[in-house]
C-alpha positions in Angstrom: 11.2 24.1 7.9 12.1 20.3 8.1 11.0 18.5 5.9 10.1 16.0 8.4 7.7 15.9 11.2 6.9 13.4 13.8 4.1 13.6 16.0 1.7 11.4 18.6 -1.9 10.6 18.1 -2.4 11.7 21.7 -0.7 14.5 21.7 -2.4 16.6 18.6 -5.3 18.6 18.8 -8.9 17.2 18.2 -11.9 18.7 18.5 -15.8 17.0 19.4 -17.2 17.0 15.7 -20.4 15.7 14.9 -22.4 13.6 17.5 -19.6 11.6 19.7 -17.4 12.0 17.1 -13.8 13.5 18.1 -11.6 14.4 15.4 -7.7 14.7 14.7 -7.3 16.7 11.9 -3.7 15.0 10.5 -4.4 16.1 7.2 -5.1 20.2 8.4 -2.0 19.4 10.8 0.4 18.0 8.3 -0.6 19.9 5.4 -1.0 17.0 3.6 -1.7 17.3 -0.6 -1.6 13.5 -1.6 -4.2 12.3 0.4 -6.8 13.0 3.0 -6.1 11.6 6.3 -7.6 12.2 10.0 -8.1 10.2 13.3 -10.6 9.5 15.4 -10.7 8.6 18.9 -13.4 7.2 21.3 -13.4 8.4 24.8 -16.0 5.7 26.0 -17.4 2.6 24.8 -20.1 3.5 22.0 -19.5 6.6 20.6 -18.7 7.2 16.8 -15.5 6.7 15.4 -16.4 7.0 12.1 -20.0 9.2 11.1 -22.3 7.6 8.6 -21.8 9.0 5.6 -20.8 7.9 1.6 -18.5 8.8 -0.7 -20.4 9.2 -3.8 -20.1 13.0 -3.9 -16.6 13.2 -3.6 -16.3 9.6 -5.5 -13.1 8.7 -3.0 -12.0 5.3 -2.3 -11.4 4.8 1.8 -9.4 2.6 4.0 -9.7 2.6 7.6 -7.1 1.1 10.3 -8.1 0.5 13.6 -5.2 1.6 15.7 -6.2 1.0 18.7 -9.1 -1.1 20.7 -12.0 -2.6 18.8 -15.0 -1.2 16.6 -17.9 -2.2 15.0 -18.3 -1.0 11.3 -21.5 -1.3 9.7 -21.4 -1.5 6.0 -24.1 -1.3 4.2 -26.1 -2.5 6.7 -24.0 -5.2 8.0 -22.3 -5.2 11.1 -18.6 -6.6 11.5 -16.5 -6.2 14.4 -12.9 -5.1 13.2 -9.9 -5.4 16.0 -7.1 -3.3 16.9 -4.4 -3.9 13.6 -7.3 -4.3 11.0 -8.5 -2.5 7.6 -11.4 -1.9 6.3 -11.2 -0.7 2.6 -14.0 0.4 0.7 -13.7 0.6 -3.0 -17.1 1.6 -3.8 -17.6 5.3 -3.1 -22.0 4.2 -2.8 -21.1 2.4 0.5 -22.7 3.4 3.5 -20.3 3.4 6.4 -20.5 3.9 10.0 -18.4 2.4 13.2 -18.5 2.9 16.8 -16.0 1.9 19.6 -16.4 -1.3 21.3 -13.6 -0.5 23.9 -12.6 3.3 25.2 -9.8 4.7 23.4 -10.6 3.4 20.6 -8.7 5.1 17.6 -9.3 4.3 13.9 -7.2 6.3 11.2 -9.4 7.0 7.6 -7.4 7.6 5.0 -9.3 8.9 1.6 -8.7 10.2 -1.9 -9.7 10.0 -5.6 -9.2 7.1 -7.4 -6.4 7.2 -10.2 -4.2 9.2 -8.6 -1.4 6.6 -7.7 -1.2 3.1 -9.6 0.7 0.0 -8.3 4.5 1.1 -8.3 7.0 -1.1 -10.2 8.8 -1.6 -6.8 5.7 -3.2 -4.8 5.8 -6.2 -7.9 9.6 -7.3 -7.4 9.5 -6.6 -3.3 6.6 -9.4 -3.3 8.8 -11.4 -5.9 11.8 -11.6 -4.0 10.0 -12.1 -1.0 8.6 -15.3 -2.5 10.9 -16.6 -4.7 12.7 -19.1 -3.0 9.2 -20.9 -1.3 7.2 -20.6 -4.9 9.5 -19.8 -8.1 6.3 -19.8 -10.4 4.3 -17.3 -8.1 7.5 -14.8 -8.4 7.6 -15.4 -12.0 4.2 -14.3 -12.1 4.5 -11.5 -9.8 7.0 -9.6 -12.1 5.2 -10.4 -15.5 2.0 -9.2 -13.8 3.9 -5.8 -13.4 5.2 -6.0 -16.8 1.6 -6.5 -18.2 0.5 -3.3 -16.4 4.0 -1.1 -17.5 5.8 -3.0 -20.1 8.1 -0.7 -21.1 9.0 -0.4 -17.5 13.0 -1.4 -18.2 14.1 -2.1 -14.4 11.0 -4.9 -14.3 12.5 -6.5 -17.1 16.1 -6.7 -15.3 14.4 -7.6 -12.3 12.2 -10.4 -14.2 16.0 -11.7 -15.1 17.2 -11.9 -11.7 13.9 -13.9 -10.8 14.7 -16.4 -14.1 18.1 -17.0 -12.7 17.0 -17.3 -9.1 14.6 -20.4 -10.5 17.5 -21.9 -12.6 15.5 -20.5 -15.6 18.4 -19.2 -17.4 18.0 -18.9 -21.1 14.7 -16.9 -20.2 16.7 -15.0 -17.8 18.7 -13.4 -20.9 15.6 -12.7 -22.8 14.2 -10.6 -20.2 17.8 -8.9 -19.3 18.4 -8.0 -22.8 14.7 -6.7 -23.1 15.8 -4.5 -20.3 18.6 -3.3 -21.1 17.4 -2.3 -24.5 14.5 -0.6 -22.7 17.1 1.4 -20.8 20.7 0.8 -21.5 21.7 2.6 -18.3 21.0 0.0 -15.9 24.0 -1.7 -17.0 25.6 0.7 -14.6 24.3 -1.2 -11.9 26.5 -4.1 -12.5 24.3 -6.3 -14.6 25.8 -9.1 -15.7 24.4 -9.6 -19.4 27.0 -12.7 -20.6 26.4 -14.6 -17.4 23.3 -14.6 -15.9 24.5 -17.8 -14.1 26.3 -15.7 -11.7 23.2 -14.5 -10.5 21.7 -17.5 -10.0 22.8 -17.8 -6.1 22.7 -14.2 -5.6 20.7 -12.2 -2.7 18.4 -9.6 -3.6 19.7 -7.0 -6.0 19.6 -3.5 -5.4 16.5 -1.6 -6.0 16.0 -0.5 -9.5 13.1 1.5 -9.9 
């Protein structure tokens, strides 16, 4: 078996659920473990695209993406209209939820599972510093020690945190953090680290991932 599979929305099997409700089963398809995951699709203006329902039993977090078309969610009681290439997410498993297609073919995608299983990864920090650094220094700064705060033994945020410092011409905190890493995890130094001169990193591009 591959241990890759590619597949259209269109093109897998769904089945009329409950009500108007038509269901791809991606999660059933895919055999999916990490998550739960499934499509639905609105023939006609109207009908469900997501049943009313809470979470409370299972206690899962949800996020909806509305692939295609419009739909109207109503949370809680309140309505919202939510266009093709926008989330919903709802944190609190009490919610009541319920949408219905505005347009026909409609799609949203839910995607559900219990909360605590994944965290913020250390990667997702430095990918938003590096993307920020040269319009706001301080917010990229931030970004990385915010990381740091939730995993500070984490050695590669350290090293990053460095290349950040030197990036801002903050240089003499850019060997604090370097040599933090580095202590943390003396192997990264195989990645080519520069620990006497930071300086030469100060006009470099992104490094590569450390994770």
């Amino acid at each position: 078996m591959s241990g890759y599979e590619i597949a259209s929305l269109t093109e897998l099997e769904s089945v009329q659920a409950v009500g108007t409700l038509r269901w791809t089963p991606l999660r059933k398809h895919f055999g999916v473990t990490a998550f739960g995951i499934s499509a639905y699709t609105a023939a006609e203006a109207g009908q469900d695209v997501v049943e009313e329902h809470t979470e409370e039993t299972l206690g899962h977090e949800e996020l909806y993406v509305v692939v295609t078309g419009r739909a109207t969610f109503v949370l809680d009681g309140e309505e919202t209209e939510v266009p093709a290439g926008s989330v919903v997410f709802l944190r609190d498993p009490k919610v009541k939820r319920y949408a219905r297609a505005e347009e026909p073919g409609t799609t949203v995608l839910a995607i559900g599972g219990k909360p605590g299983s994944h965290d913020v990864s250390a990667w997702e920090y430095f990918f938003m510093a590096y993307g920020i650094v040269d319009e706001d220094a301080d917010r990229a700064v931030a970004e990385i020690q915010a990381g740091i705060a939730e995993k500070p033994d984490h050695a590669a945020l350290h090293v990053h945190l460095a290349c950040i410092y030197c990036r801002a011409g903050r240089l003499d905190e850019a060997r604090v953090a370097l040599d933090r890493g580095l202590e943390l995890d003396p192997k990264l130094q195989k990645w080519g680290v520069e620990t006497k001169n930071p300086e030469r990193h100060q006009s470099a591009g992104r490094p590569k991932p450390l994770r």
